[in-house]
C-alpha positions as MATLAB code, in Angstrom:
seq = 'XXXXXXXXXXXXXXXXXXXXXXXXXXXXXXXXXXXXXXXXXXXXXXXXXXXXXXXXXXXXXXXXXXXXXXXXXXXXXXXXXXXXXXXXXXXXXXXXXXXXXXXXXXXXXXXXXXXXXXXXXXXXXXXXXXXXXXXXXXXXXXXXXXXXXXXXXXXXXXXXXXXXXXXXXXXXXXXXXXXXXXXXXXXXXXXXXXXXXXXXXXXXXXXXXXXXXXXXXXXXXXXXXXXXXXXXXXXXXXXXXXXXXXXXXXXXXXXXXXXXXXXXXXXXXXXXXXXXXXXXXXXXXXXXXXXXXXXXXXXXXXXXXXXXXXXXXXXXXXXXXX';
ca = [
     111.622  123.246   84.860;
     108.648  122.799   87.069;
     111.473  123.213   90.273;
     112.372  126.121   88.559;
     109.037  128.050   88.264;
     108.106  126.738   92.062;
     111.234  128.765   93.390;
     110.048  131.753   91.101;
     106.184  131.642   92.612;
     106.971  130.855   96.103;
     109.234  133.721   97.110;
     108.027  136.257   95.170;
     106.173  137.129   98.261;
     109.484  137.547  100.014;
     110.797  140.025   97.554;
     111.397  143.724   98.607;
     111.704  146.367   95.350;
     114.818  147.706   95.386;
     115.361  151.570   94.618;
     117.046  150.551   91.761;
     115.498  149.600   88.853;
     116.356  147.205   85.903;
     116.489  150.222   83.245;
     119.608  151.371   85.816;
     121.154  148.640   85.869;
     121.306  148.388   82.317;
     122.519  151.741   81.640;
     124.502  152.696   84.990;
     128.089  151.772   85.218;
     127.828  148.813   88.112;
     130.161  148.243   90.218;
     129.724  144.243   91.833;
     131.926  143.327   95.137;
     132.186  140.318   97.205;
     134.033  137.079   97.559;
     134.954  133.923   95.970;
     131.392  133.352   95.214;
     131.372  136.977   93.170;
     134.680  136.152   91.723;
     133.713  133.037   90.312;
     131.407  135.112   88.687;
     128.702  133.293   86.773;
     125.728  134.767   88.534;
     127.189  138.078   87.635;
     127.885  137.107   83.653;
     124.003  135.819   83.959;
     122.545  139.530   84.495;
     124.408  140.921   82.033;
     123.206  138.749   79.876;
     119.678  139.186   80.742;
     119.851  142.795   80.613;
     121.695  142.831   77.034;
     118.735  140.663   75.929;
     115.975  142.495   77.240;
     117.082  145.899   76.970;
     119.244  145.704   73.406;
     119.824  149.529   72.723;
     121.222  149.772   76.394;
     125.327  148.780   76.580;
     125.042  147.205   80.446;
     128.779  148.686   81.863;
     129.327  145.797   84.255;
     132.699  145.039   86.011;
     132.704  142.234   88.854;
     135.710  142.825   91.073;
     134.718  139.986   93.633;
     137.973  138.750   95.710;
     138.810  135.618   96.786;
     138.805  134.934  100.468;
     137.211  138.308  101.419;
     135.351  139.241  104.108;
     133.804  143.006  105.324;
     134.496  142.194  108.800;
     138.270  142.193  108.673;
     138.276  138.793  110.778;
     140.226  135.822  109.874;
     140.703  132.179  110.888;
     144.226  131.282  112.961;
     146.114  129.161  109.898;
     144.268  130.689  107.229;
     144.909  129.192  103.250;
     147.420  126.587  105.593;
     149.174  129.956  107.317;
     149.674  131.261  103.889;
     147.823  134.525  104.056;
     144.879  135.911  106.405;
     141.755  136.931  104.313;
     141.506  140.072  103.051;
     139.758  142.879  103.884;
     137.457  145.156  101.587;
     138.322  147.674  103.397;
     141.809  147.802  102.694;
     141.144  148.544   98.802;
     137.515  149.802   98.991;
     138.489  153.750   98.425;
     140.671  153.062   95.933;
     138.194  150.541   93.895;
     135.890  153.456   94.312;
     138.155  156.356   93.314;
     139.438  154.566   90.490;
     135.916  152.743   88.853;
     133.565  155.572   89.945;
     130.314  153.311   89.652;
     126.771  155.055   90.051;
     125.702  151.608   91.560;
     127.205  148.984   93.693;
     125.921  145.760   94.208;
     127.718  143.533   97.314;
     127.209  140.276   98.525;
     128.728  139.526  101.652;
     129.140  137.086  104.538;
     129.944  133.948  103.898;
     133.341  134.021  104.642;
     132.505  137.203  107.762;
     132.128  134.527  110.565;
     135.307  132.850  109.200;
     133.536  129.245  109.652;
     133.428  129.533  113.235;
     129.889  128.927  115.697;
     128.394  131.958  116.443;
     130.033  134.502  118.512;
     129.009  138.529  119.874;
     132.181  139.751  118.867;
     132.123  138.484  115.261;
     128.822  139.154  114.668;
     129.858  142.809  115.502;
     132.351  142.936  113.510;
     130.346  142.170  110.400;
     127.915  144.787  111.194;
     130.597  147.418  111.769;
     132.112  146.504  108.179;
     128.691  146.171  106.302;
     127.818  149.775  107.625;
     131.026  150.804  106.962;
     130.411  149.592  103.329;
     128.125  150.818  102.991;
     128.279  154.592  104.246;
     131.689  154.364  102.132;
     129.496  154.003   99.115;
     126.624  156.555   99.825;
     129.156  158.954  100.222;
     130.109  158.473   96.637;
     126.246  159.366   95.609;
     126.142  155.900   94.033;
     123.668  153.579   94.874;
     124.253  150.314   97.164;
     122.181  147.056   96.938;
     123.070  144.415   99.610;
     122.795  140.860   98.561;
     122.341  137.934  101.290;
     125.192  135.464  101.573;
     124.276  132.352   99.488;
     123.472  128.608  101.877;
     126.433  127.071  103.436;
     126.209  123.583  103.069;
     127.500  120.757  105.378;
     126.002  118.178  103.912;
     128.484  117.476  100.995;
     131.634  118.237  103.421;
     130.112  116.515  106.508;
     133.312  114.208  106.951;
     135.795  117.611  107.163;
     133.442  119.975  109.657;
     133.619  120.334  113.186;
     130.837  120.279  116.138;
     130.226  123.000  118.360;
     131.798  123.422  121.849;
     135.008  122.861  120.588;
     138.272  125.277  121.713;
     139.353  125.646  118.266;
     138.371  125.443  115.025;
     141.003  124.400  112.037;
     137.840  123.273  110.316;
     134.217  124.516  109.462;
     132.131  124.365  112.262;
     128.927  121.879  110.663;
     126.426  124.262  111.394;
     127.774  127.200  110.026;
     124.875  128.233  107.999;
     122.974  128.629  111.461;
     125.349  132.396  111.492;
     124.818  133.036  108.047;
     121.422  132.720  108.578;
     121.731  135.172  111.476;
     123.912  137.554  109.470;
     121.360  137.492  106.614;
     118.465  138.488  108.629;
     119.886  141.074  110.022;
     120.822  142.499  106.296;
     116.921  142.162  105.858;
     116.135  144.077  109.053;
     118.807  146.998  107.643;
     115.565  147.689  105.065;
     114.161  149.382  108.025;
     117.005  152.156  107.914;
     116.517  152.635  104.274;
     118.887  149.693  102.872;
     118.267  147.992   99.971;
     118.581  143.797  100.517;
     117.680  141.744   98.184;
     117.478  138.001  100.536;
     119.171  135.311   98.475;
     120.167  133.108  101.661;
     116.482  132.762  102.869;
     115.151  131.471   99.748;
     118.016  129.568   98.766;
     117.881  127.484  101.873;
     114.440  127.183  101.580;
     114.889  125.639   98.413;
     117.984  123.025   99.227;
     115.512  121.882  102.192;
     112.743  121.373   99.683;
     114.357  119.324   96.938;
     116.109  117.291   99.751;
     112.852  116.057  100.718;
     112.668  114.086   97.234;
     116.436  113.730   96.513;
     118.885  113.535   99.314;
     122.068  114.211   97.757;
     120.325  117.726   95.831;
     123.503  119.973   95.961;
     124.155  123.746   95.094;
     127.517  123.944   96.227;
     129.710  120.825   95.908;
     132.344  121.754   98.028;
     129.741  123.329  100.479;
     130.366  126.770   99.987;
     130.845  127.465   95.941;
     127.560  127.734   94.127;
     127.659  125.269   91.104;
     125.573  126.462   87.496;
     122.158  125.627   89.324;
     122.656  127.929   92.564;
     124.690  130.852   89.959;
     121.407  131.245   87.855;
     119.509  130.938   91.138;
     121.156  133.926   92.352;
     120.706  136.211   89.229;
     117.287  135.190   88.632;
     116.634  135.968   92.848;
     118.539  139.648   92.043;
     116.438  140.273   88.559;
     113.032  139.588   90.357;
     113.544  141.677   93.149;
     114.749  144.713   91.103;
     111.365  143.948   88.801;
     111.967  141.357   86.227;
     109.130  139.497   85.845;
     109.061  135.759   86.539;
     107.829  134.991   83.118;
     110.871  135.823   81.823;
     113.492  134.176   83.813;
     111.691  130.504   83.907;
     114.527  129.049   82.217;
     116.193  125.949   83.574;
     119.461  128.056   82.822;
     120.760  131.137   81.309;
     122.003  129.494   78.334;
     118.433  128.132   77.476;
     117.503  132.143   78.203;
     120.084  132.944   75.592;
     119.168  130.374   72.793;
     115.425  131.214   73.627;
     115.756  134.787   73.346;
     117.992  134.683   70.138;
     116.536  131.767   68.543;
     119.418  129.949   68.064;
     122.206  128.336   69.886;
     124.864  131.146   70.504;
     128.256  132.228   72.986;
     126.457  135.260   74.351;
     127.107  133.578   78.197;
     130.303  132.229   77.468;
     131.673  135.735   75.824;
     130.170  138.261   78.637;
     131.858  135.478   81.139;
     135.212  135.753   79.495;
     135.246  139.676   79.344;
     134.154  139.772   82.771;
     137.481  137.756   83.706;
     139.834  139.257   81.784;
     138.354  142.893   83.221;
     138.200  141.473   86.826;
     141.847  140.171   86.695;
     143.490  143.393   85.055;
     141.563  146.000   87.199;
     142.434  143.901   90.632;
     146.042  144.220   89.856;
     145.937  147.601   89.077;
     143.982  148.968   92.186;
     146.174  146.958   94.397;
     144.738  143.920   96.867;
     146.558  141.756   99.598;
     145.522  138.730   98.530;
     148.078  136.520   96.956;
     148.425  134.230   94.485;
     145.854  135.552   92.001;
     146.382  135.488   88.274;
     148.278  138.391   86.562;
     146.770  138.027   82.853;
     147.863  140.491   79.951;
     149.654  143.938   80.189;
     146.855  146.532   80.356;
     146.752  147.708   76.958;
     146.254  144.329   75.278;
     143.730  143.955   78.011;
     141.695  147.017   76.651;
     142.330  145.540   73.024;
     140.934  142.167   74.204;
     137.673  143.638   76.501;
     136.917  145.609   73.399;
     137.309  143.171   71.122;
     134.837  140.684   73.050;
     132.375  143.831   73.603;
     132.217  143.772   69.708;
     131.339  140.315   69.746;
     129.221  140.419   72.345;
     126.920  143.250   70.650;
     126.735  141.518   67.118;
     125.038  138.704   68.985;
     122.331  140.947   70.129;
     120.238  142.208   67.198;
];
């Protein structure tokens, strides 16, 4: 707990106050892009939550359509997924996700898989900045509202025995210090403020953080696998997002969003676990229908029984929240 309230204090003076405010984001249909990070989805299912709790009378119309293997900058690795499939690019579906979900706010987080693992390099680095603007001029265009979020930390550490060092030709594995260009890629997000952007800097503070708890216990992780946030890093991120759009600290300094549920509510309860399962089944069914090129992703239901199920678990999900 005490770690907890020490990440809260310490960056708050890093924050910058997005346009948006919580009240929007509790009432405004919201739109949430990114990768395999977004996909997985927890951090997503944890501001949901926190807006249902705080702001009861509001219905929060959330739908995370993160995509595995993403990127904005349309690169990707020689042998990609073992030569199955190059990554994806959100700019192949991005009109139509648009067209078809109409949201009056987007929020994106983007980059860790932009520099496709590689050391840093001019061309790539343009290439990311060419598909962030691109992003997000595509969704100003719309009149909804954009909020960029910082890539999360990549993290060598737990993978050190399968990355590369620099200098190398080629690279059919990470490159170990990758996070050195997401760290680049992040701060110039930050510096987009300048023109008007609104970034809310998870990477900065995250890092910040991992370096921190290392000092006291080496083998600290947030992402086991070095690049896919566990429960810790999830709640992390949505409590990094709530602050900067004005949540107060106060009322995030739970070691988890489950204790934030049972807290609120007073009793032990499926609130998380229901908003996560809604956002899955939505995420699956509205992927497939808008069309991606990323294979192997999971069909689910036909779309009517998915509209019976989301509405179903809406029900549930209200009755929880007096």
């Amino acid at each position: 707990m005490k770690w907890l309230l020490l990440f809260l204090v310490c960056v708050s003076p890093l924050l910058a106050r997005a346009g948006v405010s919580l009240e929007a984001l509790a009432t405004q249909r919201t739109l949430v892009l990114g990768d395999s990070i977004t996909y997985g989805g927890h951090y997503v299912a944890d501001i949901e939550a926190y807006l249902r709790l705080h702001f009861p009378e509001a219905s929060p119309q959330w739908l995370n359509l993160g995509l595995p293997s993403e990127t904005v900058s349309g690169l990707s690795e020689p042998g990609h997924a073992g030569g199955a499939f190059p990554r994806p690019d959100l700019h192949e579906r991005l009109d139509r996700t648009l067209e078809a979900i109409q949201p009056e706010i987007v929020l994106a987080c983007y980059g860790m898989n932009c520099g496709i693992y590689h050391p840093y390099h001019e061309t790539r680095f343009e290439a990311f900045k060419v598909g962030m603007r691109r992003l997000h001029e595509r969704v100003e265009a719309t009149g909804a509202h954009i909020i960029h979020v910082t890539p999360p930390v990549f993290d060598a550490q737990p993978i050190a025995a399968r990355t590369l060092p620099a200098g190398l030709e080629t690279y059919p594995q990470a490159y170990g210090g990758y996070d050195e260009v997401l760290t680049l890629y992040s701060g110039w997000l930050v510096a987009m403020r300048a023109e008007g952007w609104e970034v809310i800097d998870l990477h900065g503070p995250m890092k910040a953080h991992l370096e921190n708890q290392r000092r006291e216990k080496p083998n600290y992780l947030l992402a086991g696998d070095g690049v896919h946030m566990n429960q810790t890093a999830h709640w992390m991120a949505a409590q990094r997002i709530l602050q900067a759009l004005g949540a107060a600290a106060s009322t995030l300094a739970w070691p988890s969003s489950q204790a934030m549920s049972e807290a609120r509510l007073e009793t032990p309860n499926e609130l998380i676990p229901l908003i996560r399962k809604r956002h899955r089944l939505l995420c699956d069914a509205w992927l497939n229908r808008i069309g991606h090129l990323r294979p192997g992703m999971h069909k689910g239901p036909e779309w009517e029984e998915v509209m019976h199920q989301a509405s179903s678990l809406h029900q549930e999900i209200q009755a929880l929240v007096p």
